[in-house]
C-alpha positions as a Markdown table, in Angstrom:
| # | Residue | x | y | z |
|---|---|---|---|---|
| 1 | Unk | -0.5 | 5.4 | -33.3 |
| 2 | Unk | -2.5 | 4.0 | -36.1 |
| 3 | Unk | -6.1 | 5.2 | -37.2 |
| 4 | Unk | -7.0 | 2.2 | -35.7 |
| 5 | Unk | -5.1 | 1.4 | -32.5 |
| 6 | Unk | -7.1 | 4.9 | -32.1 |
| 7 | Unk | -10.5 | 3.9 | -32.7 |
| 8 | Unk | -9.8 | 0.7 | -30.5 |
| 9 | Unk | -8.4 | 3.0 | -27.5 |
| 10 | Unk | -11.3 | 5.5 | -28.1 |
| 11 | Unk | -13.8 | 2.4 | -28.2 |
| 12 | Unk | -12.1 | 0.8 | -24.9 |
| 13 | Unk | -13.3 | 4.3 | -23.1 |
| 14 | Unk | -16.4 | 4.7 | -24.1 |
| 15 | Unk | -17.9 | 1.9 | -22.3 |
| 16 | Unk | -16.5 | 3.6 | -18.8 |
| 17 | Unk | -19.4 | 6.1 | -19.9 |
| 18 | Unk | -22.0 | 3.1 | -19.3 |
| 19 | Unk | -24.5 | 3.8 | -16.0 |
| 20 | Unk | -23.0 | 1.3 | -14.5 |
| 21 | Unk | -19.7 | 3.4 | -14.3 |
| 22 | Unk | -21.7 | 7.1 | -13.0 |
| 23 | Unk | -21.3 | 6.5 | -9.0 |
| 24 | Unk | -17.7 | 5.8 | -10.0 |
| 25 | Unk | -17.4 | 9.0 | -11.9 |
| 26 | Unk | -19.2 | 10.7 | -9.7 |
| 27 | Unk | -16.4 | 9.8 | -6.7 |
| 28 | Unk | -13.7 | 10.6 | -9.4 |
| 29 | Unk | -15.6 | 13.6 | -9.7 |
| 30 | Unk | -15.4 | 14.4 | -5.5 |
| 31 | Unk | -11.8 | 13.5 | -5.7 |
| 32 | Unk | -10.7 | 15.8 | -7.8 |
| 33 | Unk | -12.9 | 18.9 | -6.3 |
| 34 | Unk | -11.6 | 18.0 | -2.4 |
| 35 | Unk | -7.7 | 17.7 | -3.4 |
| 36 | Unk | -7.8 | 21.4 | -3.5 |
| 37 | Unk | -9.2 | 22.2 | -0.2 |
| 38 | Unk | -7.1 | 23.7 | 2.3 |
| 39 | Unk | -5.4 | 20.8 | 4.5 |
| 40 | Unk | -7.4 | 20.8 | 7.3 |
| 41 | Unk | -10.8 | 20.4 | 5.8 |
| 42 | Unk | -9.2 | 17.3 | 4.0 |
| 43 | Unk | -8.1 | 15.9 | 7.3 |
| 44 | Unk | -12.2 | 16.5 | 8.3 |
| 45 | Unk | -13.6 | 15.4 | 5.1 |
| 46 | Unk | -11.0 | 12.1 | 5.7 |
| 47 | Unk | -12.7 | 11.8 | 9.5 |
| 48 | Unk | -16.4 | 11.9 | 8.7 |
| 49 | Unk | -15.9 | 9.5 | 5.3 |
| 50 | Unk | -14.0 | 6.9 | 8.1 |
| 51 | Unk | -17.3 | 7.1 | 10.7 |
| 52 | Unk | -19.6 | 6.8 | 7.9 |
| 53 | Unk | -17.9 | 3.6 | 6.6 |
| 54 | Unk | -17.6 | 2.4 | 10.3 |
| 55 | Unk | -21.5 | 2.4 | 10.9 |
| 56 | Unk | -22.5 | 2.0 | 7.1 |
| 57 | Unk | -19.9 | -1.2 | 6.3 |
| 58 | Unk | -20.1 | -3.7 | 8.2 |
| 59 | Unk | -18.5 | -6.2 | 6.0 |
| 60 | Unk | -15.3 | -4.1 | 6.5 |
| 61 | Unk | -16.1 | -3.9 | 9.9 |
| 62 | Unk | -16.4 | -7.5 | 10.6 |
| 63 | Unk | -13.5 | -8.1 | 8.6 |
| 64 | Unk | -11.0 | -5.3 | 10.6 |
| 65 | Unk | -12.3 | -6.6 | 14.1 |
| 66 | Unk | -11.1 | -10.2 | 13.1 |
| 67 | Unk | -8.3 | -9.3 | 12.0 |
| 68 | Unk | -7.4 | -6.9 | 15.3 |
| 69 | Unk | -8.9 | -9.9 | 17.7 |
| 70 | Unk | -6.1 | -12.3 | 15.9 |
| 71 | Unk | -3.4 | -9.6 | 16.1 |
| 72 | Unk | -4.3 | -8.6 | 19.4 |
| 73 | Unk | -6.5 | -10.8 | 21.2 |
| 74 | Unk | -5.9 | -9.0 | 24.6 |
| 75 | Unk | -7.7 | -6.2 | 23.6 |
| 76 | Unk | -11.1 | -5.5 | 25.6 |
| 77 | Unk | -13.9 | -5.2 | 23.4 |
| 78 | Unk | -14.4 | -1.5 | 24.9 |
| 79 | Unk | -10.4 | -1.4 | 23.4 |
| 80 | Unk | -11.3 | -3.4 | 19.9 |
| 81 | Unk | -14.3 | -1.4 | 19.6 |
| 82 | Unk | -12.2 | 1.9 | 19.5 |
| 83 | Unk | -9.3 | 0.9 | 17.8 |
| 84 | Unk | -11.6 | -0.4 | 15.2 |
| 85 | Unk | -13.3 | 2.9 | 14.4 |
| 86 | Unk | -9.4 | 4.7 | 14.7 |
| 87 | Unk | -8.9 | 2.5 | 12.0 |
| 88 | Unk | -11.9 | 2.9 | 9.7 |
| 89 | Unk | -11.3 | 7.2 | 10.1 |
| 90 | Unk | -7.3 | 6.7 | 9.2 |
| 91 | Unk | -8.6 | 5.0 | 6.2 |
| 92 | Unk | -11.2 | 7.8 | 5.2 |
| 93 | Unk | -8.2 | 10.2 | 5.8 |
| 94 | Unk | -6.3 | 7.9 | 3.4 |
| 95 | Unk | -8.6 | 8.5 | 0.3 |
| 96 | Unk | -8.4 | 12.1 | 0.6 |
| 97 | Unk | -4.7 | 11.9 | 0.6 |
| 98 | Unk | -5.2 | 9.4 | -2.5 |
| 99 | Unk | -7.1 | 12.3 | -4.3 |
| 100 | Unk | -4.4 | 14.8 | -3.4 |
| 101 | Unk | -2.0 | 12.7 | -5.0 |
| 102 | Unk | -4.1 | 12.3 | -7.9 |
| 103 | Unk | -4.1 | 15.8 | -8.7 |
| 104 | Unk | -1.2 | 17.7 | -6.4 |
| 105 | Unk | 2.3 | 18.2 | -6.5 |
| 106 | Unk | 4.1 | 17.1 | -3.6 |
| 107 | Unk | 6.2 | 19.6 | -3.4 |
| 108 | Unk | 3.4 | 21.9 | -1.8 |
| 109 | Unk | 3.7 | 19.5 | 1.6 |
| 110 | Unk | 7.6 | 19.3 | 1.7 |
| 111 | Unk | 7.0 | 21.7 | 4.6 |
| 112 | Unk | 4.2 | 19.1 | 6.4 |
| 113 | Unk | 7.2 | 15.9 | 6.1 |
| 114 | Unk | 9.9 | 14.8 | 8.2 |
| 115 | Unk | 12.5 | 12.5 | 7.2 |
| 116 | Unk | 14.9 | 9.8 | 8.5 |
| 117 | Unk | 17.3 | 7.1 | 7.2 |
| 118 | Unk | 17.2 | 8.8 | 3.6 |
| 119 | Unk | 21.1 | 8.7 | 3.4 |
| 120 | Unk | 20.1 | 4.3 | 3.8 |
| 121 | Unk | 18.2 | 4.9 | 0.6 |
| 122 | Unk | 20.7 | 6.8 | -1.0 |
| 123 | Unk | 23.6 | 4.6 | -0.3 |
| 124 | Unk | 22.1 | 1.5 | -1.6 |
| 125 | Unk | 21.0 | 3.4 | -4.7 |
| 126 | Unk | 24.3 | 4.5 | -5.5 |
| 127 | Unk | 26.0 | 0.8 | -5.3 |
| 128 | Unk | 23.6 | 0.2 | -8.4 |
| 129 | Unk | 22.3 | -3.3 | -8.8 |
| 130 | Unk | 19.1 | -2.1 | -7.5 |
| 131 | Unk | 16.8 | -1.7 | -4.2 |
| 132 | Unk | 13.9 | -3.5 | -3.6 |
| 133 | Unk | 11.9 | -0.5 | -1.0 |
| 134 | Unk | 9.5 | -3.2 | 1.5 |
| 135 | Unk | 6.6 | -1.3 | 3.1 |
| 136 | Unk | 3.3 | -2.5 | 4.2 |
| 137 | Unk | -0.6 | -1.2 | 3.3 |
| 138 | Unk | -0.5 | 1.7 | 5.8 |
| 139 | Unk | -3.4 | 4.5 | 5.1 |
| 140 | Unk | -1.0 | 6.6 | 4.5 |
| 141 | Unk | 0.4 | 4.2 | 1.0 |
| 142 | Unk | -0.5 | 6.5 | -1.9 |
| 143 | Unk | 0.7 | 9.6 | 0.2 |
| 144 | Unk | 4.1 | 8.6 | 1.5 |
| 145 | Unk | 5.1 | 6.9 | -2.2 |
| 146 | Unk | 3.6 | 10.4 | -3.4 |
| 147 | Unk | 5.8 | 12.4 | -0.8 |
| 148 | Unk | 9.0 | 10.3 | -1.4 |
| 149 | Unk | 9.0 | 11.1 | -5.0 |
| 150 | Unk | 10.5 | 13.7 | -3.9 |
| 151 | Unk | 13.6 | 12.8 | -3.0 |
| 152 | Unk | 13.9 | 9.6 | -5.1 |
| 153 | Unk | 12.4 | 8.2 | -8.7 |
| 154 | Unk | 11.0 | 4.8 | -8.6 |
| 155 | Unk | 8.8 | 1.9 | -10.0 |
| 156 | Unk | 5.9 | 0.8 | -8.1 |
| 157 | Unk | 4.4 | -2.9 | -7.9 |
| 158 | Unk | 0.3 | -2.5 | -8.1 |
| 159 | Unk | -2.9 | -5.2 | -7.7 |
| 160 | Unk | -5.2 | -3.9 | -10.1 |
| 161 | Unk | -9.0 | -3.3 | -9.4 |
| 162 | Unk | -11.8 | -4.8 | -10.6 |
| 163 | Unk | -13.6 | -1.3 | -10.9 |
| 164 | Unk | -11.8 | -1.0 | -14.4 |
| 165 | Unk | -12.7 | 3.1 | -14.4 |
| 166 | Unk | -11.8 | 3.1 | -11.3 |
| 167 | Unk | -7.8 | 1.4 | -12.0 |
| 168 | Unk | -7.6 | 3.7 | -15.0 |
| 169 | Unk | -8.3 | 6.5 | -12.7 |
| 170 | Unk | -5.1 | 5.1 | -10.5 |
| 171 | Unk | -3.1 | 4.1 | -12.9 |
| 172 | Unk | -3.2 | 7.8 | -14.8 |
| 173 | Unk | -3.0 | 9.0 | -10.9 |
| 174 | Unk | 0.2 | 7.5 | -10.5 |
| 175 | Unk | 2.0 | 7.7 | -13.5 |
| 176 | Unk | 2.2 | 11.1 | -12.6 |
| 177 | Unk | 4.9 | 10.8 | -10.0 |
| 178 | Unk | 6.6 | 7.2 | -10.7 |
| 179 | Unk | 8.4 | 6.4 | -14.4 |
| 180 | Unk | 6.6 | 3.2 | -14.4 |
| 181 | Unk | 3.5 | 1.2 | -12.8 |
| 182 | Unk | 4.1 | -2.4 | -12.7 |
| 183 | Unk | 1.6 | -4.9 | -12.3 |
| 184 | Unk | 2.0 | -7.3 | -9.2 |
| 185 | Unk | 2.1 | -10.3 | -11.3 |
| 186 | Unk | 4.7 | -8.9 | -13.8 |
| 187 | Unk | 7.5 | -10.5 | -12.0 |
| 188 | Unk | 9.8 | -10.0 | -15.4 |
| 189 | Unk | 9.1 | -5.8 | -15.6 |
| 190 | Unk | 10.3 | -5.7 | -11.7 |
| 191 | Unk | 13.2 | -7.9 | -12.4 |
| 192 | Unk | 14.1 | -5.8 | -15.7 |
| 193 | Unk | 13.7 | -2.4 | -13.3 |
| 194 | Unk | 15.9 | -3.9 | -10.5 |
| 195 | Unk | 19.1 | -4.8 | -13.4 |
| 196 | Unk | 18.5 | -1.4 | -14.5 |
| 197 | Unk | 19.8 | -0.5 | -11.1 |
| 198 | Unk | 15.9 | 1.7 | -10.4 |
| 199 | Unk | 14.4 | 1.4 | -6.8 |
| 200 | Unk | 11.0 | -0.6 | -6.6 |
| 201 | Unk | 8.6 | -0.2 | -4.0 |
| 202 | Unk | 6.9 | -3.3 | -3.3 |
| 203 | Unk | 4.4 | -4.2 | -0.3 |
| 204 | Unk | 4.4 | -8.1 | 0.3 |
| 205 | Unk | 1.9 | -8.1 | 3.4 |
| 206 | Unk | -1.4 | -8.8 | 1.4 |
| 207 | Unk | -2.7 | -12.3 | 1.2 |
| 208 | Unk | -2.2 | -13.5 | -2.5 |
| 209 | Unk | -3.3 | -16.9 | -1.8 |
| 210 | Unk | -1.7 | -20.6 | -1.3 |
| 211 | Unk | 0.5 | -20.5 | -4.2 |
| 212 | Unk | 3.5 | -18.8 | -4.1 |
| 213 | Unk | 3.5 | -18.9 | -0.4 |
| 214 | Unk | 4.3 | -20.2 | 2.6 |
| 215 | Unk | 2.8 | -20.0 | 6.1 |
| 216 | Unk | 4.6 | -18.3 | 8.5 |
| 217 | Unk | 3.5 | -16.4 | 12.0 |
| 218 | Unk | 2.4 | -12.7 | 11.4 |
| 219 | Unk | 1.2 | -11.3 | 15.0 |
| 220 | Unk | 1.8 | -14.6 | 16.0 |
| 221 | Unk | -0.4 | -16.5 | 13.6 |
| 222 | Unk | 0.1 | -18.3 | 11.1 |
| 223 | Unk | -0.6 | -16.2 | 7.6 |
| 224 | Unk | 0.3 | -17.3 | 3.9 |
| 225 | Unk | 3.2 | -14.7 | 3.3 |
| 226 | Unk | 4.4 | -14.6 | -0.5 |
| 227 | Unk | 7.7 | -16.0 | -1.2 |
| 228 | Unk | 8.3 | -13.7 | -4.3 |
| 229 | Unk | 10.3 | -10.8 | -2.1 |
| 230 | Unk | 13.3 | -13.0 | -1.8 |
| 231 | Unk | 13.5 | -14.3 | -5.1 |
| 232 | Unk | 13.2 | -10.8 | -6.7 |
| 233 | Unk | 16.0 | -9.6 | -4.1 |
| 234 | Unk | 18.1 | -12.4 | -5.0 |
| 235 | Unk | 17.8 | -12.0 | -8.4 |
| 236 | Unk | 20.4 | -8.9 | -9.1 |
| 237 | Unk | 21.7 | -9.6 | -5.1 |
| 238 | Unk | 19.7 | -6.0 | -4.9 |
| 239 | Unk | 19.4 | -4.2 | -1.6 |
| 240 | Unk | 16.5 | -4.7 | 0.5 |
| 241 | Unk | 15.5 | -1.6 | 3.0 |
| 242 | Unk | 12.1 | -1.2 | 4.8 |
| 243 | Unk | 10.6 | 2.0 | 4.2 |
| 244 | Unk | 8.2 | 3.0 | 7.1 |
| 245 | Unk | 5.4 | 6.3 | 6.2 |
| 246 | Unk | 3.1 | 7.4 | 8.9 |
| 247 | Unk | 0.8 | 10.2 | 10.0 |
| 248 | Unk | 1.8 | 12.5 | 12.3 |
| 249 | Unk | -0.5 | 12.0 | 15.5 |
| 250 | Unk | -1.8 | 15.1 | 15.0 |
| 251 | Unk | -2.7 | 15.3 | 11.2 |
| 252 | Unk | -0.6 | 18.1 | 10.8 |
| 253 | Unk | 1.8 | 16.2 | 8.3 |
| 254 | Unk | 4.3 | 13.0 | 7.9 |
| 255 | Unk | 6.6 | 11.0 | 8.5 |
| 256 | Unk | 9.4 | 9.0 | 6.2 |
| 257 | Unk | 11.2 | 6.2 | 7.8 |
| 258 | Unk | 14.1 | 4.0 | 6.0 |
| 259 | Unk | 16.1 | 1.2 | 8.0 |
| 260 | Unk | 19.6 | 0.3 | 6.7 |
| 261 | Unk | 19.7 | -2.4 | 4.4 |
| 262 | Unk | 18.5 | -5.7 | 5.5 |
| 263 | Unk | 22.1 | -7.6 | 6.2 |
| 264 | Unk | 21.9 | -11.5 | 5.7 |
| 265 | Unk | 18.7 | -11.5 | 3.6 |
| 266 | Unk | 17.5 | -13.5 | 1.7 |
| 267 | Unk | 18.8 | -16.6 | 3.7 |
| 268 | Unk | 17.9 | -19.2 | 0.8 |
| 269 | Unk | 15.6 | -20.7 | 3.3 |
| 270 | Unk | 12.1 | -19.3 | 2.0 |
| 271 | Unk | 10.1 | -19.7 | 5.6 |
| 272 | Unk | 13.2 | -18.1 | 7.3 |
| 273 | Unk | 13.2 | -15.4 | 4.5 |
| 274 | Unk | 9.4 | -14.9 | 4.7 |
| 275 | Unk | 9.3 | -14.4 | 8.8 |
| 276 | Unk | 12.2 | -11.5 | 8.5 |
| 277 | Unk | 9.7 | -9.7 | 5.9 |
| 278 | Unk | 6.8 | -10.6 | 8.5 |
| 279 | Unk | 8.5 | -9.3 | 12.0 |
| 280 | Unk | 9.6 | -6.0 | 10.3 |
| 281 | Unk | 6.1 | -5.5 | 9.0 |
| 282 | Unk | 4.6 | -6.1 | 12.4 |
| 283 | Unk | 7.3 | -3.7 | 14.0 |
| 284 | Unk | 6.0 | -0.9 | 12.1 |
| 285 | Unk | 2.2 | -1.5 | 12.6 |
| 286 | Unk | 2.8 | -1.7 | 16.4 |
| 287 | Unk | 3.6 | 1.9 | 16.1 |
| 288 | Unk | 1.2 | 3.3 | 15.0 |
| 289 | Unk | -1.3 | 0.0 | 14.3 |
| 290 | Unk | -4.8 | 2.4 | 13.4 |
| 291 | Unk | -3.0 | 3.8 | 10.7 |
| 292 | Unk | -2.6 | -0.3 | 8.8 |
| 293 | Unk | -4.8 | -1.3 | 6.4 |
| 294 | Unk | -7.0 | -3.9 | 8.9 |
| 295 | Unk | -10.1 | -3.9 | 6.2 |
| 296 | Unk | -7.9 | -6.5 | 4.1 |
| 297 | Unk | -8.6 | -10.2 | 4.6 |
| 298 | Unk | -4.8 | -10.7 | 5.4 |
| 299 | Unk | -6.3 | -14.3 | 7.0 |
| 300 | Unk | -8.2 | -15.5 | 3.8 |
| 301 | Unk | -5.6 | -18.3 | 3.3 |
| 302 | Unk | -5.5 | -21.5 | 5.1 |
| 303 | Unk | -3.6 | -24.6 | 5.4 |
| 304 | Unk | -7.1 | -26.4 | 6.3 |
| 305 | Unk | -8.5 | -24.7 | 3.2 |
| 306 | Unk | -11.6 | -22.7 | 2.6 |
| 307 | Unk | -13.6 | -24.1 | 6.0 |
| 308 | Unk | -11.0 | -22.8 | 8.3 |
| 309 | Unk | -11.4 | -19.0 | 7.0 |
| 310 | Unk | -12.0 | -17.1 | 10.5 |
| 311 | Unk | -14.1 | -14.4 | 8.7 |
């Protein structure tokens, strides 16, 4: 690197030292010091972070009980209520496990993880033209990509944050475990990856808004679902498998899950293509549906535009 490309990169991180960037050093900061506490003070940590966000967030809050009361509208409100706040601790649990896989190596929980279907992942590996891994925002994201580096190298698709300390912070985090970490909207990276024959994991269950998308049912409800996984499956005729990570009930450890590759996908038909995507994602919340990422305004999107927004 030049004298100056290392003046400009020195200069481009010295305004992360600006107050506006302390609170964010100082949860880098906590990060880093609970990723080496023993397991089960984690797990607690996790827990009281979740019921202080339940009572102190109610943005979040508001947001998740939509979403639930769409998704399940039988629920009691004795029933949302506590599903709600199951939710809100599986998601302080998850930013532990994001700072242990900051800082870990994953090789110190091999004994915590139970696997299935790996021989599916291996398979479609070995037929190299590719494989497109589908999962969904679970909690348990950064810590079952971190646990399945393991047993297989991969690129990962990322949306970046607007906290830039904060992505820089993820983005080193990462690049620990995975060869490379795409950006979302670098379409052409993912594509290259796929031809190369590499695995990409890629979660298509966020709301990315009306372009690029179709509306299809998600819980039974109609939800703008990105059209992209198709056309990136298509692209190298790459296998597409549905990789399922979840906590065990008992915080004691985790479990891997990978289905056999879809057959018949994509179908060319993009709404038909999109609903497949959709009905496997809802399978795997059902399971275990505290442990999804409910906080996200998966809604946001409407047909009827801005007015018909349920939050």
């Amino acid at each position: 690197m030049s004298n100056a490309g290392k003046k400009e990169k020195w200069l481009s991180k010295l305004k992360f030292w600006s107050p506006q960037y302390w609170p964010t050093w100082l949860l880098i900061g906590f990060m880093k010091l609970v990723s080496y506490f023993p397991f089960f003070l984690q797990i607690k940590f996790g827990k009281l972070l979740g019921y202080m966000t339940f009572y102190l967030s109610k943005g979040r809050r508001h947001i998740c009980e939509v979403n639930l009361k769409l998704c399940y509208p039988k629920l009691t409100n004795e029933e949302l209520k506590n599903l709600t706040k199951r939710t809100f601790i599986s998601n302080g649990i998850g930013l532990i496990e994001t700072a242990i896989v900051w800082h870990r190596d994953p090789n110190e929980f091999r004994s915590k993880l139970i696997v299935s279907g790996l021989e599916n992942l291996k398979d479609a590996v070995a037929d190299g033209r590719g494989v497109l891994l589908i999962c969904a925002h679970f909690t348990t994201l950064e810590i079952g990509g971190f646990l399945l580096s393991l047993f297989q190298k991969m690129d990962v698709t990322y949306r970046p944050f607007k906290n830039c300390l904060f992505d820089h912070a993820m983005l080193k985090g990462r690049s620990r475990h995975y060869p490379s970490v795409i950006n979302r909207k670098d379409i052409r990276s993912a594509l290259k990856s796929l031809k190369k024959g590499n695995v990409i994991w890629y979660a298509p269950d966020q709301d990315y808004g009306l372009k690029h998308s179709v509306f299809v049912p998600f819980f039974g409800v109609k939800a703008a679902t990105i059209t992209a996984t198709a056309r990136i499956a298509d692209f190298n005729n790459s296998a597409v498998i549905f990789f399922s990570h979840y906590r065990k009930d008992d915080n004691s450890g985790y479990e891997l899950r990978f289905s056999k590759k879809l057959e018949n996908y994509p179908t060319g038909e993009s709404k038909a293509d999109a609903s497949i995507i959709n009905k496997l994602i809802e399978k795997a919340i059902r399971e275990k549906p505290e442990q999804y990422l409910w906080l996200h305004r998966r809604f946001k999107t409407q047909a009827a535009g801005k007015s018909a927004r349920p939050y």
